[in-house]
PDB file of N, CA, C and O in Angstrom:
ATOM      1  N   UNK A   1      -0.133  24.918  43.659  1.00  0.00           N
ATOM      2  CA  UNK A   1      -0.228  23.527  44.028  1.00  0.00           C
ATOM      3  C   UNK A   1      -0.919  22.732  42.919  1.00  0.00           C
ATOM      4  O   UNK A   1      -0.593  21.606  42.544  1.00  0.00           O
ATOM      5  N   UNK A   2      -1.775  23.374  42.518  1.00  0.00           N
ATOM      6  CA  UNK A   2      -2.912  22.860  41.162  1.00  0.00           C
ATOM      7  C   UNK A   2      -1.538  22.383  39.945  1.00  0.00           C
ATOM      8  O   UNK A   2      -1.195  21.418  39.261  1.00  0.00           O
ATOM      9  N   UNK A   3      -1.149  23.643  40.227  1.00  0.00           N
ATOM     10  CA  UNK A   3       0.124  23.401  38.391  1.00  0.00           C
ATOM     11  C   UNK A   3       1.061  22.185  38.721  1.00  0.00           C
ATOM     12  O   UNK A   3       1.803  21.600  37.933  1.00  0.00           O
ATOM     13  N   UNK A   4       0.876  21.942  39.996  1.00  0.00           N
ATOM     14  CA  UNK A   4       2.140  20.720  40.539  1.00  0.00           C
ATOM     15  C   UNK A   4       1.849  19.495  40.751  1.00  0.00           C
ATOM     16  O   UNK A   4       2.473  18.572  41.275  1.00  0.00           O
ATOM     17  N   UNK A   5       0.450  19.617  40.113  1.00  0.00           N
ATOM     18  CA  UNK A   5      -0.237  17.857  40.561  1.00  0.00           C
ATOM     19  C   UNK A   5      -0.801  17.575  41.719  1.00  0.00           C
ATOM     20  O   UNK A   5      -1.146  16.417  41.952  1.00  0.00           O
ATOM     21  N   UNK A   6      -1.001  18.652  42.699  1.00  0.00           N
ATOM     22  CA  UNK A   6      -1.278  18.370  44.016  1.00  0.00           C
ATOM     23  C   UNK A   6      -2.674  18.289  44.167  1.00  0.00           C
ATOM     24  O   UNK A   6      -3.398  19.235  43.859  1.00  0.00           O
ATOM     25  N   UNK A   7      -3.171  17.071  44.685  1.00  0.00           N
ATOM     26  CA  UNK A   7      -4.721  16.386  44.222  1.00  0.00           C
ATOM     27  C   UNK A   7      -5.380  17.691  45.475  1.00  0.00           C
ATOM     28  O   UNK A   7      -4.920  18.182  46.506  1.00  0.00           O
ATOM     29  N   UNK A   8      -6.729  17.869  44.653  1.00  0.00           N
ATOM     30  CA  UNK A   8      -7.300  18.867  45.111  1.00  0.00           C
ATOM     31  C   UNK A   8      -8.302  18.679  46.440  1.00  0.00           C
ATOM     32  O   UNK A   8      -9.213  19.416  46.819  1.00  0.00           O
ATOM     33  N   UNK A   9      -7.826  17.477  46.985  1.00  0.00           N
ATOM     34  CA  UNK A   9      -8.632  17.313  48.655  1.00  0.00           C
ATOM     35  C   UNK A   9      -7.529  17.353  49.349  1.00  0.00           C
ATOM     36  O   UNK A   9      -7.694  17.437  50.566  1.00  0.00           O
ATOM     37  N   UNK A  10      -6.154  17.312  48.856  1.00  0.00           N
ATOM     38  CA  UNK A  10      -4.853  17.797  50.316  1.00  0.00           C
ATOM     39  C   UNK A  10      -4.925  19.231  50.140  1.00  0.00           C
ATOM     40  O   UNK A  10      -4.677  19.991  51.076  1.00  0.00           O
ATOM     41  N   UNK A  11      -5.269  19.660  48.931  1.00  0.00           N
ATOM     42  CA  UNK A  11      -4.971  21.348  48.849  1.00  0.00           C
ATOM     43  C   UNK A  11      -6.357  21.793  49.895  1.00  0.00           C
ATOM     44  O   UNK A  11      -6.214  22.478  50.907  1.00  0.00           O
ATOM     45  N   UNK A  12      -7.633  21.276  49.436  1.00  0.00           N
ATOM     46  CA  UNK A  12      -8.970  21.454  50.280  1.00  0.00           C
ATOM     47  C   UNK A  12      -8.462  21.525  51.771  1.00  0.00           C
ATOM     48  O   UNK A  12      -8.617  22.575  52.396  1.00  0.00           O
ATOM     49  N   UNK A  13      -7.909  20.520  52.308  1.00  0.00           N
ATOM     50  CA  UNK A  13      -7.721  20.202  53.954  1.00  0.00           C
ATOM     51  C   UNK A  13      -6.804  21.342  54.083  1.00  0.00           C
ATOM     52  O   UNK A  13      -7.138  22.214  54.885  1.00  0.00           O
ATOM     53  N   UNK A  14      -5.822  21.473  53.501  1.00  0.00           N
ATOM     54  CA  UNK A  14      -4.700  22.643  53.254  1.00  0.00           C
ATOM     55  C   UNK A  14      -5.119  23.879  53.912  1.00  0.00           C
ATOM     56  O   UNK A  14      -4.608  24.245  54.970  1.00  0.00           O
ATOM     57  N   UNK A  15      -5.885  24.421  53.411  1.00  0.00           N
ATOM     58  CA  UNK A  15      -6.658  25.574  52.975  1.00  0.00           C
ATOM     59  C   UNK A  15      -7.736  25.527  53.912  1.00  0.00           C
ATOM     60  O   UNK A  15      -8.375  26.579  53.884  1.00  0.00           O
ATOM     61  N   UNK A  16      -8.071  24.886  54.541  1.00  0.00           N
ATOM     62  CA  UNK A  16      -9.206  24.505  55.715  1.00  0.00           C
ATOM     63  C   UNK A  16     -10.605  25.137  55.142  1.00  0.00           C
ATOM     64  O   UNK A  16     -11.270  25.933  55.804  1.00  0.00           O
ATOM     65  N   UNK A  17     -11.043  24.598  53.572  1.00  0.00           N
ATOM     66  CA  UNK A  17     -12.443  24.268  53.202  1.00  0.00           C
ATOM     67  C   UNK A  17     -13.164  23.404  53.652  1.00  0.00           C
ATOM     68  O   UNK A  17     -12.864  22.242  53.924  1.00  0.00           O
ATOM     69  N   UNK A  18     -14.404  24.060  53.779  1.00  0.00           N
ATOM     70  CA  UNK A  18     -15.390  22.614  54.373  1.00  0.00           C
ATOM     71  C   UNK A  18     -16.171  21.689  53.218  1.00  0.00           C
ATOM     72  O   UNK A  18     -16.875  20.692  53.377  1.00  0.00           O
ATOM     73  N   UNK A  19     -15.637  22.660  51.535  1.00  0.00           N
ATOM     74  CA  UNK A  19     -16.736  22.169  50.699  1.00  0.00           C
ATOM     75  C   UNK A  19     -15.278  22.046  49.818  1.00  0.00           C
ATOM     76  O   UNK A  19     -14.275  22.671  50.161  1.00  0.00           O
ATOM     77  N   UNK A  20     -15.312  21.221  48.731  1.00  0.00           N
ATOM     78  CA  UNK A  20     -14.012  20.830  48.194  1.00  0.00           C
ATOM     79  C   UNK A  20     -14.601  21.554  46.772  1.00  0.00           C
ATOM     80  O   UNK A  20     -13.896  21.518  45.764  1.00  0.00           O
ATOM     81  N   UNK A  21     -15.931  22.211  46.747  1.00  0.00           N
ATOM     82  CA  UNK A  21     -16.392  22.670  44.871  1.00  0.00           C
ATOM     83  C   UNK A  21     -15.673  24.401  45.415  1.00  0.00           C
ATOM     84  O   UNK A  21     -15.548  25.294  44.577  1.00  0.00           O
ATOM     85  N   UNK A  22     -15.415  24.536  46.376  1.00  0.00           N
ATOM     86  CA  UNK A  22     -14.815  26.063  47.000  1.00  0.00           C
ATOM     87  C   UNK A  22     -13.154  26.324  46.488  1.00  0.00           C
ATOM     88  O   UNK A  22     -12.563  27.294  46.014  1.00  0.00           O
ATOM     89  N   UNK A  23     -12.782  25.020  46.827  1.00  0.00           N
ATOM     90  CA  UNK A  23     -11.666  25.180  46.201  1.00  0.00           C
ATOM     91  C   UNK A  23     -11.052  24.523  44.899  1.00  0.00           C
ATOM     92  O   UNK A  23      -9.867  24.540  44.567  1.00  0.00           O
ATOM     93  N   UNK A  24     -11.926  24.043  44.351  1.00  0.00           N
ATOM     94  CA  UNK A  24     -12.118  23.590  42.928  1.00  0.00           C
ATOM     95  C   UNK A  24     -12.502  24.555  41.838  1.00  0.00           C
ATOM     96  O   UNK A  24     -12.054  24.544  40.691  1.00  0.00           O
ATOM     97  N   UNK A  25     -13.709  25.695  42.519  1.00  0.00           N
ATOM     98  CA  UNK A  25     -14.154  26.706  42.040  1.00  0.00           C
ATOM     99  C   UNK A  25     -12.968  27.586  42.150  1.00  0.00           C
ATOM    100  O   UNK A  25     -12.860  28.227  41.104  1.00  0.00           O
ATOM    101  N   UNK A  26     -12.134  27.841  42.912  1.00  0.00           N
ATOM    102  CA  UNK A  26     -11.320  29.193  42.931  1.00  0.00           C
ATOM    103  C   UNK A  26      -9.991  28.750  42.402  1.00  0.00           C
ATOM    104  O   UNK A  26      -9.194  29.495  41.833  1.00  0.00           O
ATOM    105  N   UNK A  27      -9.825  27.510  42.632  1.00  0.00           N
ATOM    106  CA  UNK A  27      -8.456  27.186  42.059  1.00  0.00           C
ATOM    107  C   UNK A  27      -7.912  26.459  40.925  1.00  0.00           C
ATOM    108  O   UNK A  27      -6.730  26.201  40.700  1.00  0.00           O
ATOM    109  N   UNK A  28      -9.337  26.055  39.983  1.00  0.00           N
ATOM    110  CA  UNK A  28      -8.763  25.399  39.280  1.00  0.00           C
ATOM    111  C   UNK A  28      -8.461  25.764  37.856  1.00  0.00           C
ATOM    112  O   UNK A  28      -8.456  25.041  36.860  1.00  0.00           O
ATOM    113  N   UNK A  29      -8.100  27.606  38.034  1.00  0.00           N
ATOM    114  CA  UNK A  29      -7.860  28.397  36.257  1.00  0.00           C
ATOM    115  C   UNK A  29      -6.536  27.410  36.373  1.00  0.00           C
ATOM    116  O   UNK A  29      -5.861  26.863  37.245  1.00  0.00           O
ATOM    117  N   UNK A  30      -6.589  27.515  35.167  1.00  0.00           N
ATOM    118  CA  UNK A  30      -5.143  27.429  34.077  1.00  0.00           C
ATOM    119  C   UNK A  30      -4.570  28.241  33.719  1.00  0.00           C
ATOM    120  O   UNK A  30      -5.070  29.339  33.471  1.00  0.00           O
ATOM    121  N   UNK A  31      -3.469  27.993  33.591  1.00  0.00           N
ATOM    122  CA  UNK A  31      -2.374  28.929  33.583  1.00  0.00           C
ATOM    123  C   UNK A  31      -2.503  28.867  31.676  1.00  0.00           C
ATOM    124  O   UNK A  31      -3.476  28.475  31.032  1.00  0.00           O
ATOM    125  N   UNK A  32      -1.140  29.408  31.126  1.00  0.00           N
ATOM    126  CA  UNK A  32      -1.137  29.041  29.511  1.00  0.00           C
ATOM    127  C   UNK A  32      -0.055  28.053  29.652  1.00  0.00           C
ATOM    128  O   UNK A  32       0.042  27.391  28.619  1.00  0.00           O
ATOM    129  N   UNK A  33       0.959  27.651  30.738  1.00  0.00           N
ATOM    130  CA  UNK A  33       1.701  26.734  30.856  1.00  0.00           C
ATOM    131  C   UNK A  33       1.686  25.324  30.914  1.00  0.00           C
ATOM    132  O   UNK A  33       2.449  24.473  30.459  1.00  0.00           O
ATOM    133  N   UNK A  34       0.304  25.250  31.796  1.00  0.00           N
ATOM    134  CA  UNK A  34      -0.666  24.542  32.330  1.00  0.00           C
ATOM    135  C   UNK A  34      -1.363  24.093  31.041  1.00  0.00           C
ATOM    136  O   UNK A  34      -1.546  22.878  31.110  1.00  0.00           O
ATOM    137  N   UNK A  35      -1.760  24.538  30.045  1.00  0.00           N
ATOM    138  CA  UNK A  35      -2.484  24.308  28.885  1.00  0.00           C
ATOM    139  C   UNK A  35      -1.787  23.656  28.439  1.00  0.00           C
ATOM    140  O   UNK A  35      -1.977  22.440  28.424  1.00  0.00           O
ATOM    141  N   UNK A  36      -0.684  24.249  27.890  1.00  0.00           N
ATOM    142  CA  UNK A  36       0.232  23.528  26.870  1.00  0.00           C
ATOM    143  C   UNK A  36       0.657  22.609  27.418  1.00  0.00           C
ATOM    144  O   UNK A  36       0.922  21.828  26.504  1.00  0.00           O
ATOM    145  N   UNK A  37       1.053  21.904  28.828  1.00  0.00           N
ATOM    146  CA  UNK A  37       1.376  20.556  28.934  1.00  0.00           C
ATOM    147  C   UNK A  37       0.601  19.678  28.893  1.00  0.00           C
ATOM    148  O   UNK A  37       1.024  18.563  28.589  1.00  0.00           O
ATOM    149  N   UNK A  38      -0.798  19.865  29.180  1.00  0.00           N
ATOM    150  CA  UNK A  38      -1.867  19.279  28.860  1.00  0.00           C
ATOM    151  C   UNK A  38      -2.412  18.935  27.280  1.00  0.00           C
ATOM    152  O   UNK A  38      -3.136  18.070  26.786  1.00  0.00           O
ATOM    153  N   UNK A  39      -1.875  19.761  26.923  1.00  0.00           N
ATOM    154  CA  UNK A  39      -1.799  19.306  25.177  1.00  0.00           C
ATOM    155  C   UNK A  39      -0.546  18.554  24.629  1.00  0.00           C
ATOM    156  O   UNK A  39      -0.729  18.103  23.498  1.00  0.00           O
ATOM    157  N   UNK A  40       0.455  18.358  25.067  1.00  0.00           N
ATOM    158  CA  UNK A  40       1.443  17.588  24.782  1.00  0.00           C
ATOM    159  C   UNK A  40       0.983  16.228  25.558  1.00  0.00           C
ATOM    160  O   UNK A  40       0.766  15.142  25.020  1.00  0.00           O
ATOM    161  N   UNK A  41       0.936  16.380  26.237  1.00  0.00           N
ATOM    162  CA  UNK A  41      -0.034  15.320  27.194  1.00  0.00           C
ATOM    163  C   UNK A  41      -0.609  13.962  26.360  1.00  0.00           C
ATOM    164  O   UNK A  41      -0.305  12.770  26.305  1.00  0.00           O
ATOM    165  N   UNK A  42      -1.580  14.816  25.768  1.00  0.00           N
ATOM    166  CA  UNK A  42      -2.717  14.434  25.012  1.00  0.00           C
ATOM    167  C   UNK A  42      -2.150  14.413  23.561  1.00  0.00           C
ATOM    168  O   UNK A  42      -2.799  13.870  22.667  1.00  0.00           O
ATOM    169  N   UNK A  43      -1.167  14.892  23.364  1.00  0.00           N
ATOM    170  CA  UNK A  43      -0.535  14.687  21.740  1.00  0.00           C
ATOM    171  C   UNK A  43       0.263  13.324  22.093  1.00  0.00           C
ATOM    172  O   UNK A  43       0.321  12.521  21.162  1.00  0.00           O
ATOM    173  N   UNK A  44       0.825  12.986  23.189  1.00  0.00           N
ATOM    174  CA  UNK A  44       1.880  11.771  23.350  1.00  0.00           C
ATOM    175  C   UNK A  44       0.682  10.663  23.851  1.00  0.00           C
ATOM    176  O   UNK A  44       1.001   9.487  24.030  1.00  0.00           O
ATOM    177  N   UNK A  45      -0.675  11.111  24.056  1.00  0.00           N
ATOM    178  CA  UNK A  45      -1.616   9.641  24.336  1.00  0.00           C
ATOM    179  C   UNK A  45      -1.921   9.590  23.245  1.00  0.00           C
ATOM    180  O   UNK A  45      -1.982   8.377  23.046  1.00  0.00           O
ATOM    181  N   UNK A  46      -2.273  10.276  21.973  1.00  0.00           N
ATOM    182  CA  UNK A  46      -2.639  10.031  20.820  1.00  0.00           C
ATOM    183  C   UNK A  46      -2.131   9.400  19.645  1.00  0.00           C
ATOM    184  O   UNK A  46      -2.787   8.933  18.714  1.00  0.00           O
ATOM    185  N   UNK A  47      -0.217   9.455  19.866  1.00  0.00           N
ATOM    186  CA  UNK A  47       0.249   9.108  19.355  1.00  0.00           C
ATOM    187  C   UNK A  47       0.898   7.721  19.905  1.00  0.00           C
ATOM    188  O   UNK A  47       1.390   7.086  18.973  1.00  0.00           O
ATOM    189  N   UNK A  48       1.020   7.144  21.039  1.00  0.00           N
ATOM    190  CA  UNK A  48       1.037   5.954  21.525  1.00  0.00           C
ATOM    191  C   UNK A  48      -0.161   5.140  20.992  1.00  0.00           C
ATOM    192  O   UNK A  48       0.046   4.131  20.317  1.00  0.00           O
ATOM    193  N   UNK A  49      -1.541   5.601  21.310  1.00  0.00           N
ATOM    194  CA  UNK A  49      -2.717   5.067  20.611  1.00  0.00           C
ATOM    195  C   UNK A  49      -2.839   4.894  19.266  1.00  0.00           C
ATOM    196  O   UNK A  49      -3.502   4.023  18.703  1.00  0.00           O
ATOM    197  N   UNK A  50      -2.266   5.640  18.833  1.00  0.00           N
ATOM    198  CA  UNK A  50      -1.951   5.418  16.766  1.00  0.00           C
ATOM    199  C   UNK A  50      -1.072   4.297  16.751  1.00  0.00           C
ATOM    200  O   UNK A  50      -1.497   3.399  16.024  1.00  0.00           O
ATOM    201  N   UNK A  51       0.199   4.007  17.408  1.00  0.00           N
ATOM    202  CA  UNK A  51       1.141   3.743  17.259  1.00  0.00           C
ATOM    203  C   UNK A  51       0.832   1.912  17.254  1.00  0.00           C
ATOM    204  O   UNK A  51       1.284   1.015  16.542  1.00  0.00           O
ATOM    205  N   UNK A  52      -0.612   1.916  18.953  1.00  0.00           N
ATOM    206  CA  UNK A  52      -0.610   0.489  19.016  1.00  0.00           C
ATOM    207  C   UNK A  52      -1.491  -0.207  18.255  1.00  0.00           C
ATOM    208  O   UNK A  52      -1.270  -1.398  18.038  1.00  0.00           O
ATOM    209  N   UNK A  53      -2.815   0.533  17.643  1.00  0.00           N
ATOM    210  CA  UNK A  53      -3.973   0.577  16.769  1.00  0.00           C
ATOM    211  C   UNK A  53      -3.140   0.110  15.591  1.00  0.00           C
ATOM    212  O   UNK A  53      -3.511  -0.917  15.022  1.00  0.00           O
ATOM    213  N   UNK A  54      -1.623   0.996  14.983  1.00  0.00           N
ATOM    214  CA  UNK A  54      -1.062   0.436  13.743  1.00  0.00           C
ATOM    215  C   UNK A  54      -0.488  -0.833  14.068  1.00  0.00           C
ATOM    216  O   UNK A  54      -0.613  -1.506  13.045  1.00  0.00           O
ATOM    217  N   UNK A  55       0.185  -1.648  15.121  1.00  0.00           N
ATOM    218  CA  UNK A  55       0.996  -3.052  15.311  1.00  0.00           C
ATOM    219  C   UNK A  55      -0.111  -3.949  15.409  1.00  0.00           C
ATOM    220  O   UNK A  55       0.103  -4.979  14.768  1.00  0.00           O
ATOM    221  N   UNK A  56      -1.709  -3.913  16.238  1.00  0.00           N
ATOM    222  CA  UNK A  56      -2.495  -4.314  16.054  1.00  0.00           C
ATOM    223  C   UNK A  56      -3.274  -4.856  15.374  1.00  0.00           C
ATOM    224  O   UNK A  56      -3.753  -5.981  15.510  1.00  0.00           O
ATOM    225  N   UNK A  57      -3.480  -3.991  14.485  1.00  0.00           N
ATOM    226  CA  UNK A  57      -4.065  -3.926  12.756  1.00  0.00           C
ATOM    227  C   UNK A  57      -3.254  -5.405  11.810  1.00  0.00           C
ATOM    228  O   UNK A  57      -3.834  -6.357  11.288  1.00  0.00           O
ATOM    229  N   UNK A  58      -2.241  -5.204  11.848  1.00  0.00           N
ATOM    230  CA  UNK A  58      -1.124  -6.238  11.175  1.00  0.00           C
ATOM    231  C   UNK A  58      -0.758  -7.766  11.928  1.00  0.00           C
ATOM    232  O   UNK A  58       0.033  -8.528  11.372  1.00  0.00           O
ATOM    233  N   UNK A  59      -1.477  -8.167  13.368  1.00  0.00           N
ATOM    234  CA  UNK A  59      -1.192  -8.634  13.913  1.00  0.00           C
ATOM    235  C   UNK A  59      -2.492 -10.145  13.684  1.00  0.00           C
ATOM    236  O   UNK A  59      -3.608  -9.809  14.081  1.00  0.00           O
ATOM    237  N   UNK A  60      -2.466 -10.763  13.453  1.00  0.00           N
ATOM    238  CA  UNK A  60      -3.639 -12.298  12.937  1.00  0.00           C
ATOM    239  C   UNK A  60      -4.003 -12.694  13.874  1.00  0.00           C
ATOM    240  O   UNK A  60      -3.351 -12.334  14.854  1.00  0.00           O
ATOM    241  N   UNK A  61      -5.068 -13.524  14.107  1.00  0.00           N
ATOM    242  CA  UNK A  61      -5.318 -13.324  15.195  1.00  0.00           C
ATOM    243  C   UNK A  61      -5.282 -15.481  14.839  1.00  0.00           C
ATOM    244  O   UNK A  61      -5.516 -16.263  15.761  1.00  0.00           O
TER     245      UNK A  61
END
């Protein structure tokens, strides 16, 4: 549910925890799949952020 986006207080109620660090604590490894989209992720915010920082830069105010 974690790898699928599924916010971790429907998985909590899910799972009938009374403490939501219970199932935060047990569920929230990463996979290596899980990694790597999280780094593409973060490679496509970095490069949108370069992208608007460069039209910005050139832009007069």
């Amino acid at each position: 549910m974690v790898s699928r986006y599924v916010n971790f207080k429907i998985i909590q109620e899910q799972l009938g925890h009374s403490d939501i660090k219970m199932t935060i604590n047990t569920y929230s490894h990463l996979t290596k799949k899980d990694k790597n989209e999280a780094s593409d992720h973060f490679d496509d915010f970095l490069v949108t952020c370069s992208f608007f920082h460069h039209i910005s830069s050139h832009i007069t105010p």
